[in-house]
C-alpha positions as CSV (number, residue, x, y, z in Angstrom):
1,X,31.6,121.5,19.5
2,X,35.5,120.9,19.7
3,X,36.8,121.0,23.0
4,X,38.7,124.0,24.0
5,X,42.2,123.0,25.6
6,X,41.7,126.6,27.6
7,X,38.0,124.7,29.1
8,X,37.4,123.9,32.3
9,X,36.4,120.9,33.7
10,X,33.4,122.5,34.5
11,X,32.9,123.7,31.2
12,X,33.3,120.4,29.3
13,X,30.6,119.2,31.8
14,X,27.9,122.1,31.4
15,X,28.6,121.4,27.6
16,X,28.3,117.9,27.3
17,X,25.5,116.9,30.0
18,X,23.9,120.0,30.8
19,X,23.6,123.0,32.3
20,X,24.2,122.5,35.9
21,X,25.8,119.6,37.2
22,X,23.4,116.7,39.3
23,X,23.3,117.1,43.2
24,X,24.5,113.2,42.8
25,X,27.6,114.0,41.0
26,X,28.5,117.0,43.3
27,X,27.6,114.7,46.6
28,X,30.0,112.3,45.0
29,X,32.9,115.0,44.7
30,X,31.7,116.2,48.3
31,X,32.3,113.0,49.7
32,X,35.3,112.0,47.9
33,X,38.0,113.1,51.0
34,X,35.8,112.7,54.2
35,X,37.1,115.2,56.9
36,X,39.5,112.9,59.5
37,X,39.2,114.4,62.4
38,X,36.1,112.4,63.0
39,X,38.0,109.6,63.3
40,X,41.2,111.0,64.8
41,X,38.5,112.2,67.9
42,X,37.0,108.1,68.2
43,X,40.9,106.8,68.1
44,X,41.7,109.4,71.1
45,X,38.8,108.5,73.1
46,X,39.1,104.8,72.7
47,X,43.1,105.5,73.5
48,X,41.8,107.3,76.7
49,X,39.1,104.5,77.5
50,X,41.9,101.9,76.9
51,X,44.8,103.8,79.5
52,X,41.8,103.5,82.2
53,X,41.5,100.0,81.6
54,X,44.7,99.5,81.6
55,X,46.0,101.6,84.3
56,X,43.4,99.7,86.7
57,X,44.2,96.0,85.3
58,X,48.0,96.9,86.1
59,X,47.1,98.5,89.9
60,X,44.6,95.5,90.3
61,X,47.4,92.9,89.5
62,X,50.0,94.5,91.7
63,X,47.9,95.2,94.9
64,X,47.1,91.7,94.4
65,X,50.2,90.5,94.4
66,X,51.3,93.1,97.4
67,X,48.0,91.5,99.3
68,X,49.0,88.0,98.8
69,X,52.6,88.2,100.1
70,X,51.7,89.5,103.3
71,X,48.9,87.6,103.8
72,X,50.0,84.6,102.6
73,X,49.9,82.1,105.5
74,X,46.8,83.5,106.3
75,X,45.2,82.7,103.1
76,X,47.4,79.2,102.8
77,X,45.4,78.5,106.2
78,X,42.3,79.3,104.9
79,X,42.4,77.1,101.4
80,X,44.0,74.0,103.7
81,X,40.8,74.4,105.8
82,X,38.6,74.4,102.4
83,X,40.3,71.4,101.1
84,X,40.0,69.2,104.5
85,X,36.1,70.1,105.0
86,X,35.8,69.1,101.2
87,X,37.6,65.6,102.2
88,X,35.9,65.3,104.9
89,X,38.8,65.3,107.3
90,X,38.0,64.3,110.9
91,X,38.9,67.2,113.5
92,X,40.8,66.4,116.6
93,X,39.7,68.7,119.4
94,X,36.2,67.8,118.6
95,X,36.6,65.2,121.6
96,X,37.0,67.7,123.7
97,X,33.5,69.0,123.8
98,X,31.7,65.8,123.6
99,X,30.6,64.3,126.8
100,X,32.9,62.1,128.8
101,X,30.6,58.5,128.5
102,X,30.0,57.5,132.4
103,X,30.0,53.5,133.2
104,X,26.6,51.6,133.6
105,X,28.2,49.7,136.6
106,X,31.3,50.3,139.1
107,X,33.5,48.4,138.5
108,X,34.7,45.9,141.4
109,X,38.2,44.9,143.0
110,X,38.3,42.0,145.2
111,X,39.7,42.5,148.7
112,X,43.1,40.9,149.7
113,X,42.4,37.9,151.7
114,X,43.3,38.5,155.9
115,X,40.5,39.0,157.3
116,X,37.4,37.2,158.3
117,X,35.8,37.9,155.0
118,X,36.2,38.1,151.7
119,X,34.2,40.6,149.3
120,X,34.5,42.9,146.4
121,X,33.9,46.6,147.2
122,X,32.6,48.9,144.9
123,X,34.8,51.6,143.0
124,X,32.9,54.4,141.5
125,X,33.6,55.2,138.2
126,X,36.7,57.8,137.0
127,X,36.3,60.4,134.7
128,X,40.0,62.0,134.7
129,X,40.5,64.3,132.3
130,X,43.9,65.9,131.7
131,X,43.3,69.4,132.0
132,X,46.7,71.8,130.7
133,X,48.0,73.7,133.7
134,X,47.9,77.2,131.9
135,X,44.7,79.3,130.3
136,X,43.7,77.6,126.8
137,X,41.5,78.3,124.4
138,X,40.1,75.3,122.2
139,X,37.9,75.7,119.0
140,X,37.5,72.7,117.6
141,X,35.8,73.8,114.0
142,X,39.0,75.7,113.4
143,X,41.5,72.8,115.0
144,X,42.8,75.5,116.9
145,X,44.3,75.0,120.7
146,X,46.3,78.2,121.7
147,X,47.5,79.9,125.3
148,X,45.4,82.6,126.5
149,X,47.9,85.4,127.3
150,X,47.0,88.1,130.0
151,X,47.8,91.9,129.7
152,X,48.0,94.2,132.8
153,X,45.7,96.6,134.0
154,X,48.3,99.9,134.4
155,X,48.3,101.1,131.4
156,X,44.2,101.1,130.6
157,X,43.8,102.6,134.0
158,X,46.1,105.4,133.6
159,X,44.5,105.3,130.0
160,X,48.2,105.1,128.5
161,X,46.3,104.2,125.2
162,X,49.7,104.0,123.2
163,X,51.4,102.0,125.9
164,X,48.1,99.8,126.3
165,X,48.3,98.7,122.5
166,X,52.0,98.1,122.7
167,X,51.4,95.9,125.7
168,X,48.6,94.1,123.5
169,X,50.5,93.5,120.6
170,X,53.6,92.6,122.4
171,X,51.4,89.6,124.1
172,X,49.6,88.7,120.2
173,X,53.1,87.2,119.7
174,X,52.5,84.2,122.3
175,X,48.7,83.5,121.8
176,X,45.4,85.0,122.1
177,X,44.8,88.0,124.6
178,X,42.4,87.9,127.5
179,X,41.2,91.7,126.9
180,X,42.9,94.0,130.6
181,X,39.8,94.9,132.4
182,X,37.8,92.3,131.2
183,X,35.7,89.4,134.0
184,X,37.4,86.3,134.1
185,X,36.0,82.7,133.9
186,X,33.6,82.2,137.1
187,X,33.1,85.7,137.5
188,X,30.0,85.7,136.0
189,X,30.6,88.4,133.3
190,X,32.0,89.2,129.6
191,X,35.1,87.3,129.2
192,X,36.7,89.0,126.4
193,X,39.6,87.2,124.1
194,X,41.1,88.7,121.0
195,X,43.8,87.1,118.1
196,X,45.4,88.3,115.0
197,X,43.7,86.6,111.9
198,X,46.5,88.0,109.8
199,X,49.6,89.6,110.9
200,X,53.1,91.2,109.1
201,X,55.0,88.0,107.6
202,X,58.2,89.4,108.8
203,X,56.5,89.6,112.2
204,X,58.2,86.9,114.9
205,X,55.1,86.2,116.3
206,X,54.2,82.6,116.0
207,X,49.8,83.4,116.5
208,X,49.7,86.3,114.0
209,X,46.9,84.1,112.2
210,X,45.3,82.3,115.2
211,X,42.3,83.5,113.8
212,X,42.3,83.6,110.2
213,X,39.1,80.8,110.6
214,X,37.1,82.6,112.8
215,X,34.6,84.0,110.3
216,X,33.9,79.8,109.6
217,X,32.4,79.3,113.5
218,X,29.2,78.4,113.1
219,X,26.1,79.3,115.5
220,X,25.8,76.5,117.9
221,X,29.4,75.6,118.0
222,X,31.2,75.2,121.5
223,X,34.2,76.1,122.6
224,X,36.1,75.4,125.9
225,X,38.2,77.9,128.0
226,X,40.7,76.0,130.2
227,X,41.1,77.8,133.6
228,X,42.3,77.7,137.2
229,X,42.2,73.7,136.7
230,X,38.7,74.0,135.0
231,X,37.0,73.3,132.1
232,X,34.7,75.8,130.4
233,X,32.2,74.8,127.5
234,X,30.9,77.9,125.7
235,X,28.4,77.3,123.3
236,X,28.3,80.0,119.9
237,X,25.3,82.0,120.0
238,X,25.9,85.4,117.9
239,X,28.5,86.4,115.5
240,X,27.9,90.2,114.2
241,X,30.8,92.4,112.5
242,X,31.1,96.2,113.7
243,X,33.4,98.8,113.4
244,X,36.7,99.6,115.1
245,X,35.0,102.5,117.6
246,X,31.9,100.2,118.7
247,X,33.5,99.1,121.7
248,X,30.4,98.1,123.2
249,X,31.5,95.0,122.6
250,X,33.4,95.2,125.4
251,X,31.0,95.8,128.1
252,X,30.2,93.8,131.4
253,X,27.3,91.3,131.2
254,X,25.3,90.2,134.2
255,X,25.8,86.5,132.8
256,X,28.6,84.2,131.9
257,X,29.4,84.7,128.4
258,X,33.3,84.1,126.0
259,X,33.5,86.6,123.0
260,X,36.1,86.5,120.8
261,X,37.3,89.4,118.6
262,X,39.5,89.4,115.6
263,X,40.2,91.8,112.5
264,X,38.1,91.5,109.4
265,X,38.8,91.1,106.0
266,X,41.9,89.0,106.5
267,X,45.2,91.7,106.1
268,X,43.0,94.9,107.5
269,X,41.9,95.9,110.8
270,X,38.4,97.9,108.8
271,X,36.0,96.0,110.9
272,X,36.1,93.8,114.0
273,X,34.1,90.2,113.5
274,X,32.2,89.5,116.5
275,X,31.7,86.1,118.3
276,X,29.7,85.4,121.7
277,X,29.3,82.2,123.4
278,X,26.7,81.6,126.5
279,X,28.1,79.3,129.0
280,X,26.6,75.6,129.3
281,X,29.3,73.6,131.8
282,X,31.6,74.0,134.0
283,X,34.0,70.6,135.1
């Protein structure tokens, strides 16, 4: 048969191979131009998926960056600390809660000659220690010696609340704070202390990050309160972390006991970390 120029494609096909074209040959033609708006939905949701990503990469990198410049004594404190414990470095104020060695013998002076005899009379033993007129706090595993600063009562008795804090932070600036309302040393109750361990950069204070170590006091440390002329030795025997409104914390014991309270994480005040210390000597 001569092909018709007025034929179809479709014609030429039925006359050539056969009636009806194969289910092959039409899935062929189906699938010649797949539909795209398969793809264009996979290339949205990836676009989507990728702005998340993105969008919390970007915020991740600038809080970071935010955190670290106001924190960043703090945390330069913290990795100094790291890299002297990793060398080994020796720490000071750890004299100052080891015991002071005593003499096996008194030692002896011989008398100045004038009188009928002559002898050597025994001198007991001295065991001066300097101890710094003011209140101190000492904690040797954080090579930290700092003033004790104390706040007045008024303002917590006439529950001024606002007043009380401004008091507070306005004594952060110059040390730790002995907690207004609080027993003090020899009373025989819970001697309360409490530090910044991070603080505004911009902030004059020189003790905003006093305690930026505390959370590396171990359990069985000691510590040593300097009071009145005396020496207190605490020794570490709980550290716990609670929240803001637990001020249990704060409550008279019937014994001796040092706690010290600081913010936690370092640059938030989320949680208060917790230290208590039972008394073992008084000199």
């Amino acid at each position: 048969m001569v092909y018709n120029k007025f034929m179809s494609d479709r014609d030429h096909y039925v006359l050539h191979v056969g009636a009806h074209p194969s289910s092959h040959h039409l899935q062929k033609e189906k699938t010649k131009h797949p539909p795209k708006f398969h793809t264009k939905q996979r290339n949205s949701a990836w676009a989507w998926i990728w702005d998340k990503v993105h969008f919390v990469l970007v915020s991740g990198a600038v809080f970071l960056m935010i955190y670290t410049l106001l924190n960043w004594q703090a945390l330069y404190i913290n990795a100094q600390y790291y890299w002297e414990t990793w060398r080994g470095a020796e720490r000071p104020l750890e004299r100052l809660v080891e015991e002071t060695p005593v003499a096996n013998e008194p030692e002896r002076i011989v008398t100045v000659e004038g009188g009928a005899q002559h002898g050597e009379l025994p001198v007991p033993p001295l065991q001066l220690e300097v101890v710094p007129p003011d209140t101190r706090l000492v904690v040797p595993r954080i090579n930290q010696n700092v003033p004790v600063i104390g706040v007045r009562n008024e303002n917590l008795i006439a529950r001024q609340w606002e007043a009380l804090e401004q008091d507070i932070q306005s004594a952060l600036r110059s040390g730790v704070i002995h907690y207004p309302g609080t027993a003090l040393p020899g009373d025989g109750g819970n001697v309360v202390l409490t530090g910044h361990s991070s603080y505004y950069a911009w902030d004059p204070g020189r003790f905003k990050d006093v305690f930026a170590l505390l959370h590396d006091v171990q359990l069985g440390d000691r510590v040593v309160l300097f009071f009145n002329q005396k020496k207190y030795t605490y020794e570490v025997d709980s550290r716990v972390i609670v929240l803001p409104q637990q001020v249990d914390v704060l409550a008279a014991t019937d014994h001796e006991q040092l706690t010290l309270i600081t913010c936690t994480p370092i640059g938030t005040n989320l949680k208060r970390l917790v230290l208590t210390a039972r008394l073992v000597e008084v000199q």
